[in-house]
N, CA, C and O atoms as a GROMACS GRO file, in nm:
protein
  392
    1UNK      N    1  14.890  -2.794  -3.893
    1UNK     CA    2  14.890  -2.658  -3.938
    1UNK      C    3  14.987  -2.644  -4.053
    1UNK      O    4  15.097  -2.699  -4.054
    2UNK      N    5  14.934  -2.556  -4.163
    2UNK     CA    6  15.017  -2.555  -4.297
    2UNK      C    7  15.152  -2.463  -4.207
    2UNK      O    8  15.125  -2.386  -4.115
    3UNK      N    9  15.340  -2.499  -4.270
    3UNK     CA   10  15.406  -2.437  -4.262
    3UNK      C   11  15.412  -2.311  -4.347
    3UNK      O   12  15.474  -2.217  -4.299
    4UNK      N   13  15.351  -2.296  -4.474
    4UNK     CA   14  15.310  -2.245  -4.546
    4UNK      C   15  15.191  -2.236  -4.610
    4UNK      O   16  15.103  -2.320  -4.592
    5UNK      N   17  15.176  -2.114  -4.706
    5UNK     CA   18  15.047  -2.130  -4.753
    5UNK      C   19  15.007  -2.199  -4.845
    5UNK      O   20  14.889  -2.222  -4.872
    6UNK      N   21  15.113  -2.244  -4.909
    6UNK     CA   22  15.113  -2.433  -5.004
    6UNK      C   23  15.191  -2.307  -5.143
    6UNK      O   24  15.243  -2.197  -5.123
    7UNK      N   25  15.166  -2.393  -5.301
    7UNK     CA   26  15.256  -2.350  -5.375
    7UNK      C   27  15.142  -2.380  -5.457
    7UNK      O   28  15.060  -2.465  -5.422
    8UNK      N   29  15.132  -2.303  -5.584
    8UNK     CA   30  15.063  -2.359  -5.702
    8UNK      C   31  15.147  -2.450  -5.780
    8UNK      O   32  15.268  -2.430  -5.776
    9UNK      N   33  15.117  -2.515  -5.826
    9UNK     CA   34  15.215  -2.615  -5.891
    9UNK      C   35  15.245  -2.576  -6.056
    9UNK      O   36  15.312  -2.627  -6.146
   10UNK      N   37  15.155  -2.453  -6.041
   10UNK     CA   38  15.146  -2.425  -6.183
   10UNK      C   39  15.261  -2.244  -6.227
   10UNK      O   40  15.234  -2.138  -6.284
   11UNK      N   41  15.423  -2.320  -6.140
   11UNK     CA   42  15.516  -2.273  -6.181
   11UNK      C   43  15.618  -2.330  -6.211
   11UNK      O   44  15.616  -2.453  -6.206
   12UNK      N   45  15.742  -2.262  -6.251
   12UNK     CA   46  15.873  -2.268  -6.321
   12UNK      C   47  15.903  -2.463  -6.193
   12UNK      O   48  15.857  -2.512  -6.089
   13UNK      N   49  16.007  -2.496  -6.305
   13UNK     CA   50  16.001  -2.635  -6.261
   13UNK      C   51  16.129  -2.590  -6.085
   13UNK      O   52  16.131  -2.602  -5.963
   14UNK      N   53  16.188  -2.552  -6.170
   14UNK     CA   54  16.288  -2.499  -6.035
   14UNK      C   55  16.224  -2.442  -5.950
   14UNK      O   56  16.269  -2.473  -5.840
   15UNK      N   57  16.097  -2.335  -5.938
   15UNK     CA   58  16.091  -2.347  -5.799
   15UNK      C   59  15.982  -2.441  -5.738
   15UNK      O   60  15.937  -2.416  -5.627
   16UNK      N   61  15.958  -2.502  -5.779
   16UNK     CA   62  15.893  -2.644  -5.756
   16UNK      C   63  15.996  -2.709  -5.700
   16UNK      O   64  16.024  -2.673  -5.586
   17UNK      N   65  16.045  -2.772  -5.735
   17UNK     CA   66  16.188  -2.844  -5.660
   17UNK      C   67  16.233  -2.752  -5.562
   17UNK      O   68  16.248  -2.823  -5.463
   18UNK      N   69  16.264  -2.637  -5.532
   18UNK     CA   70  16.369  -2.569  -5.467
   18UNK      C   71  16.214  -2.574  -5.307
   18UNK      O   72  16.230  -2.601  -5.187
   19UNK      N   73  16.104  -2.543  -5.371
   19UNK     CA   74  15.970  -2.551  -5.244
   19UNK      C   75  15.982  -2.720  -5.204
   19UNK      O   76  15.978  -2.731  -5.081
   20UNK      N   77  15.994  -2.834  -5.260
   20UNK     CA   78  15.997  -2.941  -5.210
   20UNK      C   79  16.137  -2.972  -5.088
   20UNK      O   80  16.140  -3.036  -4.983
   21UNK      N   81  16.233  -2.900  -5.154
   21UNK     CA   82  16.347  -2.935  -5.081
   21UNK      C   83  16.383  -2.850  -4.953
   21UNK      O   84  16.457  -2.875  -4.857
   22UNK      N   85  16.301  -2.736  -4.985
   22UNK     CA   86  16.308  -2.661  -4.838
   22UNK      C   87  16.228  -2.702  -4.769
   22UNK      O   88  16.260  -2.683  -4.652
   23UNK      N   89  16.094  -2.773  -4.786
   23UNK     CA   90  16.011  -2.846  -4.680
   23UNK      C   91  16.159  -2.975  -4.644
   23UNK      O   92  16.236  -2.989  -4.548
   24UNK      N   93  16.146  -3.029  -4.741
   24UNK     CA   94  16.236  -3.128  -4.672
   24UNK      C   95  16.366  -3.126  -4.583
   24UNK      O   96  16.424  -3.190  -4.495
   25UNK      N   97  16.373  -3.030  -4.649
   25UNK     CA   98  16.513  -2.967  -4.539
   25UNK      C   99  16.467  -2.942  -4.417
   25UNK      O  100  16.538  -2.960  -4.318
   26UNK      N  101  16.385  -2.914  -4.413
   26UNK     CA  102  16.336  -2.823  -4.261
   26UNK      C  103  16.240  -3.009  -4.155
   26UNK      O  104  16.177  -3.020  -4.050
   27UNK      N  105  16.274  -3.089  -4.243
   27UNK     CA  106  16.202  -3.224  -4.199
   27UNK      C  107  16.026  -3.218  -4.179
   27UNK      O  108  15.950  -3.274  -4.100
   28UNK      N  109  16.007  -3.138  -4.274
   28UNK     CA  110  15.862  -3.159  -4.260
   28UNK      C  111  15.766  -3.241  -4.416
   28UNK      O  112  15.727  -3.164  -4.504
   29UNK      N  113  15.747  -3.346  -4.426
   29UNK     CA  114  15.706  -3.383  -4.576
   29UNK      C  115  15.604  -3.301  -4.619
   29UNK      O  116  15.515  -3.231  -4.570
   30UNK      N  117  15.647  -3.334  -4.732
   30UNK     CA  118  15.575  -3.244  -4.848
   30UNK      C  119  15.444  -3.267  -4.907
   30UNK      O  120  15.445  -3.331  -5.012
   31UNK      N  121  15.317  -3.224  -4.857
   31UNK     CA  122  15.186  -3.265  -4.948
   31UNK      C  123  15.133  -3.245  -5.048
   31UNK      O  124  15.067  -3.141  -5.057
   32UNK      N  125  15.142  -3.339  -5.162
   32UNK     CA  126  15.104  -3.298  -5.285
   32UNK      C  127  14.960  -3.310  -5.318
   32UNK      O  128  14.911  -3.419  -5.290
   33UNK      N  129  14.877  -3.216  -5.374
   33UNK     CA  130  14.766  -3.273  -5.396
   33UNK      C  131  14.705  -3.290  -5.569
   33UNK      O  132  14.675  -3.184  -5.625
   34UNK      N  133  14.693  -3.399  -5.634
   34UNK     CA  134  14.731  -3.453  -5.713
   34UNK      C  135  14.583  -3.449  -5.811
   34UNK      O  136  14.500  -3.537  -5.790
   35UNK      N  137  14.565  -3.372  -5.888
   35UNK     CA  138  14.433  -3.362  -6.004
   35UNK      C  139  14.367  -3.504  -6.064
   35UNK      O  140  14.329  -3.613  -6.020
   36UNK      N  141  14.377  -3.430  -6.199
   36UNK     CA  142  14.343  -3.522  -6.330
   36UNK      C  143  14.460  -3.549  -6.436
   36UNK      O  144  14.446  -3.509  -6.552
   37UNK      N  145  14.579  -3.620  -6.393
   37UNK     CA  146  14.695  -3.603  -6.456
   37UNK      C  147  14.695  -3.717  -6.510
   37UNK      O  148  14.701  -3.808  -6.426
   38UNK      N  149  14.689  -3.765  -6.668
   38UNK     CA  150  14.684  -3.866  -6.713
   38UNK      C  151  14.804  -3.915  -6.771
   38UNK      O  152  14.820  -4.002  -6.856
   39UNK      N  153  14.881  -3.850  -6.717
   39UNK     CA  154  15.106  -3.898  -6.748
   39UNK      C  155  15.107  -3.940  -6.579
   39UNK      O  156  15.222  -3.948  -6.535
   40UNK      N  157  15.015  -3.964  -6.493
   40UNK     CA  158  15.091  -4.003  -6.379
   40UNK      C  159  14.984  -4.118  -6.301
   40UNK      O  160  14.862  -4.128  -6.312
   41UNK      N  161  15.068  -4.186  -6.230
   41UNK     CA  162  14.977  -4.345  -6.176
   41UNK      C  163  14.943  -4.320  -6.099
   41UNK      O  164  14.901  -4.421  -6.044
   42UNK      N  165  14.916  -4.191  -6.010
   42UNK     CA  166  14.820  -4.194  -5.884
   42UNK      C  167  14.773  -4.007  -5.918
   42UNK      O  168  14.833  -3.906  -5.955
   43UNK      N  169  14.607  -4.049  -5.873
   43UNK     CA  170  14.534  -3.931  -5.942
   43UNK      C  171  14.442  -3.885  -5.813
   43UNK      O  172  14.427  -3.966  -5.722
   44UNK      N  173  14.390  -3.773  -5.806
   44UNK     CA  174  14.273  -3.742  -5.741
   44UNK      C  175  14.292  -3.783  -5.578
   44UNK      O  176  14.205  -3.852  -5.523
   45UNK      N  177  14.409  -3.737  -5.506
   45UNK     CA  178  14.429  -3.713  -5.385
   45UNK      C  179  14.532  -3.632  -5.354
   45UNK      O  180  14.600  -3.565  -5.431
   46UNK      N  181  14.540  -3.643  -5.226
   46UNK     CA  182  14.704  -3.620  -5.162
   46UNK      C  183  14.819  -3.687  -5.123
   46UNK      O  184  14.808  -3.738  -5.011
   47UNK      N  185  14.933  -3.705  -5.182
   47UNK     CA  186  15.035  -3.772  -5.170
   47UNK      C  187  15.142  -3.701  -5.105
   47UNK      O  188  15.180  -3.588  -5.135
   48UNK      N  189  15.198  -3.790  -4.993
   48UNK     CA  190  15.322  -3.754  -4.907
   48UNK      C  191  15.450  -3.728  -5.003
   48UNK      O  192  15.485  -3.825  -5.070
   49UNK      N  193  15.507  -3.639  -5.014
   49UNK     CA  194  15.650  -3.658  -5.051
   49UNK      C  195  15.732  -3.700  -4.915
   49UNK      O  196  15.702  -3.682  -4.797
   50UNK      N  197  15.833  -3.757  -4.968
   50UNK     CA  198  15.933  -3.799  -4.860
   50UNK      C  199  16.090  -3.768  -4.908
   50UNK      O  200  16.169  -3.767  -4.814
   51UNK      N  201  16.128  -3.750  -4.997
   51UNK     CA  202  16.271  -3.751  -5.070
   51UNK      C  203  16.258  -3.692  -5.177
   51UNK      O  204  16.150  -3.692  -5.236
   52UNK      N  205  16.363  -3.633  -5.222
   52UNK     CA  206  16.400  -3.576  -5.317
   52UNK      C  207  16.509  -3.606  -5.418
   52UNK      O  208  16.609  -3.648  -5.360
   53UNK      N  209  16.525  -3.597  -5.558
   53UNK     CA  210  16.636  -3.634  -5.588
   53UNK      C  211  16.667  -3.570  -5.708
   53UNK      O  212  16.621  -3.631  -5.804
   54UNK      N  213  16.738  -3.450  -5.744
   54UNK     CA  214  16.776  -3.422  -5.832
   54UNK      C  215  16.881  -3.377  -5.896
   54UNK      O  216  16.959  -3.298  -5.843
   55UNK      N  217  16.902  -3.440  -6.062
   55UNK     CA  218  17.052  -3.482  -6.072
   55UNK      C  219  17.023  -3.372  -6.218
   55UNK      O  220  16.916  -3.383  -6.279
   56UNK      N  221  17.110  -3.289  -6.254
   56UNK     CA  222  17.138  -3.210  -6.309
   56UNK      C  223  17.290  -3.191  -6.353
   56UNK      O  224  17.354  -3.086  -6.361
   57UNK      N  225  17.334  -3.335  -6.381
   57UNK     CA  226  17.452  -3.310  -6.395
   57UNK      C  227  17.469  -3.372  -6.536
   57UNK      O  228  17.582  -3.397  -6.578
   58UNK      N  229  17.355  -3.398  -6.612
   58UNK     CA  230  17.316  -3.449  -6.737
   58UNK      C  231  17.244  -3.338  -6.823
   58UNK      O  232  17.173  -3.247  -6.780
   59UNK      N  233  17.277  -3.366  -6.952
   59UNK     CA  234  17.161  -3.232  -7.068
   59UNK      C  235  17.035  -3.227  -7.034
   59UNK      O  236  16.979  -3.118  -7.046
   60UNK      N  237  16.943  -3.366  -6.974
   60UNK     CA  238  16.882  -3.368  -6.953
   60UNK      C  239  16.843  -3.409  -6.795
   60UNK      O  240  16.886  -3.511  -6.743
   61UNK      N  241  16.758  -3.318  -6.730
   61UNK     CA  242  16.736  -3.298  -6.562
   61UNK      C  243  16.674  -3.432  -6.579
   61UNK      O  244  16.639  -3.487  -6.684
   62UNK      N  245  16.662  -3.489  -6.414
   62UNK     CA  246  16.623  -3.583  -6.417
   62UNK      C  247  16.621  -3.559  -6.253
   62UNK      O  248  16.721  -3.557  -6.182
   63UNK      N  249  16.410  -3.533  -6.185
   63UNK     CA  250  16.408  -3.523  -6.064
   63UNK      C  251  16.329  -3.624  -6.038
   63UNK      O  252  16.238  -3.661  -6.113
   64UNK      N  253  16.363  -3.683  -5.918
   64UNK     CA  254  16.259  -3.827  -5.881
   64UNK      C  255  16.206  -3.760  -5.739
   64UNK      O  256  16.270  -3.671  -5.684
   65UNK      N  257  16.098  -3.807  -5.692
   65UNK     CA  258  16.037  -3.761  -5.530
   65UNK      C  259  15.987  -3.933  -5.497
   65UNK      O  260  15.919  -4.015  -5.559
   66UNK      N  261  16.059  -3.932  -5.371
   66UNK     CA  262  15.983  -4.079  -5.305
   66UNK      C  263  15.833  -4.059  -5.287
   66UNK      O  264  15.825  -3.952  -5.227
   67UNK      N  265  15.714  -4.104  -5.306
   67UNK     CA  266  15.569  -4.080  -5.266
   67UNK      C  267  15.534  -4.181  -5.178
   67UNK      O  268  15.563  -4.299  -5.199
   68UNK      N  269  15.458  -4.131  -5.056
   68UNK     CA  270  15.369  -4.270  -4.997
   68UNK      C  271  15.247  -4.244  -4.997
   68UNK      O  272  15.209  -4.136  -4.952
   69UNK      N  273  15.161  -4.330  -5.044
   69UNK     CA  274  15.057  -4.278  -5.062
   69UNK      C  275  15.007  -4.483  -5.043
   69UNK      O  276  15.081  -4.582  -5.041
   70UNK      N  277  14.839  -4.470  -5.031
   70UNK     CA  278  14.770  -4.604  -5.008
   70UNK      C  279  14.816  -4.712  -4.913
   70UNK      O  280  14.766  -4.822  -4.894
   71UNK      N  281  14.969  -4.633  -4.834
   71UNK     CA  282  15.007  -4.744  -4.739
   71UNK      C  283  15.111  -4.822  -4.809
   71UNK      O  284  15.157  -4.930  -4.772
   72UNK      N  285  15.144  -4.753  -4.916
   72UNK     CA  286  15.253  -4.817  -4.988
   72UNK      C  287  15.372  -4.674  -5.025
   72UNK      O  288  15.348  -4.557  -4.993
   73UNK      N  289  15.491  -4.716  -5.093
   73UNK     CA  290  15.623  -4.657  -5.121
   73UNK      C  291  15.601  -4.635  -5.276
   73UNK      O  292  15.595  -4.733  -5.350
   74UNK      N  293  15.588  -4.502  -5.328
   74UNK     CA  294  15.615  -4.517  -5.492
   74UNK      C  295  15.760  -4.412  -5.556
   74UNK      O  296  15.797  -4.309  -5.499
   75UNK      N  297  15.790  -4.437  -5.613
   75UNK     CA  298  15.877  -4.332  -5.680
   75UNK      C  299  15.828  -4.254  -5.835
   75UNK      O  300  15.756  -4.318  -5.911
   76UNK      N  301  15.872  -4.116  -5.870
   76UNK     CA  302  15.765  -4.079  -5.921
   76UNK      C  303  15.909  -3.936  -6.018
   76UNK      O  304  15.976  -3.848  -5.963
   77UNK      N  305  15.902  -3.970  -6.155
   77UNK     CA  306  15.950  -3.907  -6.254
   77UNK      C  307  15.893  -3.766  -6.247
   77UNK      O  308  15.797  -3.763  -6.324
   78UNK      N  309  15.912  -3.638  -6.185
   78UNK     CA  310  15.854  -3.528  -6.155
   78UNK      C  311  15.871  -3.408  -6.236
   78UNK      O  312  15.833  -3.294  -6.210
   79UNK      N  313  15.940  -3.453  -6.344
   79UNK     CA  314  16.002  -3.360  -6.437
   79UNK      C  315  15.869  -3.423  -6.563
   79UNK      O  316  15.819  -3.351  -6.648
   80UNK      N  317  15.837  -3.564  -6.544
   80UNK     CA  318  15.759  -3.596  -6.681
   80UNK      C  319  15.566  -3.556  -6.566
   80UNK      O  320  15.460  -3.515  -6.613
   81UNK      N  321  15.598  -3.592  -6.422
   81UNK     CA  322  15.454  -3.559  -6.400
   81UNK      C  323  15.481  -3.388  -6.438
   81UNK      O  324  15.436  -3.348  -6.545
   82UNK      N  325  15.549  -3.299  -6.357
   82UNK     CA  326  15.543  -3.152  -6.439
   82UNK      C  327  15.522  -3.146  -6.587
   82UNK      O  328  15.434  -3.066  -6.617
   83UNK      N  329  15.567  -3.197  -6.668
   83UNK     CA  330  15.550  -3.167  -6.810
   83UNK      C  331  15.427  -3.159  -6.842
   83UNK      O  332  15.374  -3.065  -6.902
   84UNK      N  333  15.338  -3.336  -6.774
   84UNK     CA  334  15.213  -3.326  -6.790
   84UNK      C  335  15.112  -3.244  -6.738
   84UNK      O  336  15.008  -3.216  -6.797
   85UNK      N  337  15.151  -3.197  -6.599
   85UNK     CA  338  15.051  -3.038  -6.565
   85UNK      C  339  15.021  -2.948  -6.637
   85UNK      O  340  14.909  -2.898  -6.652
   86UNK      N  341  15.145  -2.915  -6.700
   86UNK     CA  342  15.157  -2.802  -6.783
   86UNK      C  343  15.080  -2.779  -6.885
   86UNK      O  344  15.055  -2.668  -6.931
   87UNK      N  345  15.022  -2.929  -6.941
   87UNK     CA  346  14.985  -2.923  -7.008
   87UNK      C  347  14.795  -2.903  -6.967
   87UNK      O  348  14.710  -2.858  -7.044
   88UNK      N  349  14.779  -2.938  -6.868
   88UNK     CA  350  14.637  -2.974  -6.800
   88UNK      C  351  14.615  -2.804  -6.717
   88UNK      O  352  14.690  -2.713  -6.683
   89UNK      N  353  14.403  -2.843  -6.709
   89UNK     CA  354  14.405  -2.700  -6.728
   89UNK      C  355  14.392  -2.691  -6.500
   89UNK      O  356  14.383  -2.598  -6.419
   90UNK      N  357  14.401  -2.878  -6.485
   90UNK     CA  358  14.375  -2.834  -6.352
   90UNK      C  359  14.506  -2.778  -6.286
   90UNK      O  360  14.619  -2.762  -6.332
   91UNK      N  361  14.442  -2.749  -6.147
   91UNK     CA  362  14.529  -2.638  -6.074
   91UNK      C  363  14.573  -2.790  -5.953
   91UNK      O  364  14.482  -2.837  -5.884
   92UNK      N  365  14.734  -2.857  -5.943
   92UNK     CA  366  14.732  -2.907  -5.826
   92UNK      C  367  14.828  -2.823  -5.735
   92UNK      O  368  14.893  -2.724  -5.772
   93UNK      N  369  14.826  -2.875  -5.620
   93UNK     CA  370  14.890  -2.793  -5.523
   93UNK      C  371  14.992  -2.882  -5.461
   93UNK      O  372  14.983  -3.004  -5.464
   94UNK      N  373  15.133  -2.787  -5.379
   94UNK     CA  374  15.214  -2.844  -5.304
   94UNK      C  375  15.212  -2.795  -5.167
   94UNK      O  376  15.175  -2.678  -5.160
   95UNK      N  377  15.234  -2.835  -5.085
   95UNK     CA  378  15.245  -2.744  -4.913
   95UNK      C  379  15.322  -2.865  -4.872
   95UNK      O  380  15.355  -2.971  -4.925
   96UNK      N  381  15.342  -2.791  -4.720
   96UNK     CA  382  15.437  -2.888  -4.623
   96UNK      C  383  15.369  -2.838  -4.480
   96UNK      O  384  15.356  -2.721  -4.442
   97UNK      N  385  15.339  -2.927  -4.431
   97UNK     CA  386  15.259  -2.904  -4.249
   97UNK      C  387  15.412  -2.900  -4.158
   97UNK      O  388  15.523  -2.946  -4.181
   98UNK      N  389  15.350  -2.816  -4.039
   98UNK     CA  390  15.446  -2.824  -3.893
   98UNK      C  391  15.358  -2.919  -3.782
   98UNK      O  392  15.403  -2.940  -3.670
   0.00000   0.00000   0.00000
């Protein structure tokens, strides 16, 4: 069952991060569901978040999210996959299940 009603992904980068980290806080991972994004190596499903990491203590942000996805561990530049949404006209989504 969704803990929420999921997030459009197609907002401000902060509250994107601030929705990943309150799923995670609350220990529930985060489901991403992932378009036609051609800045990012896994396309056209749903990917687990597991971790979060963001360092803002540089000019330039720099957020990483652990992904598992295919039975494998990826790590994933979320500030350059956001950039590339932004630019795309699809709609992906974030949620977190209980």
């Amino acid at each position: 069952m969704a803990a929420t009603p999921g997030i459009n992904i197609k907002r401000s980068l902060d509250s994107l991060v601030n929705y990943i980290k309150k799923g995670l806080k609350s220990n529930l991972p985060v489901a991403l569901l992932i378009g036609f994004n051609s800045k990012c190596d896994y396309q056209k499903h749903w990917i687990t978040m597991t971790m979060i990491y963001d360092d803002t203590s540089t000019s330039t942000r720099k957020v990483t999210v652990g992904l598992s996805t295919w039975g494998k561990y990826a790590y994933m530049n979320f500030v350059r996959y956001y950039n590339g949404i932004s630019m795309s006209s699809i709609v992906d989504e974030l949620e977190y299940f209980k």
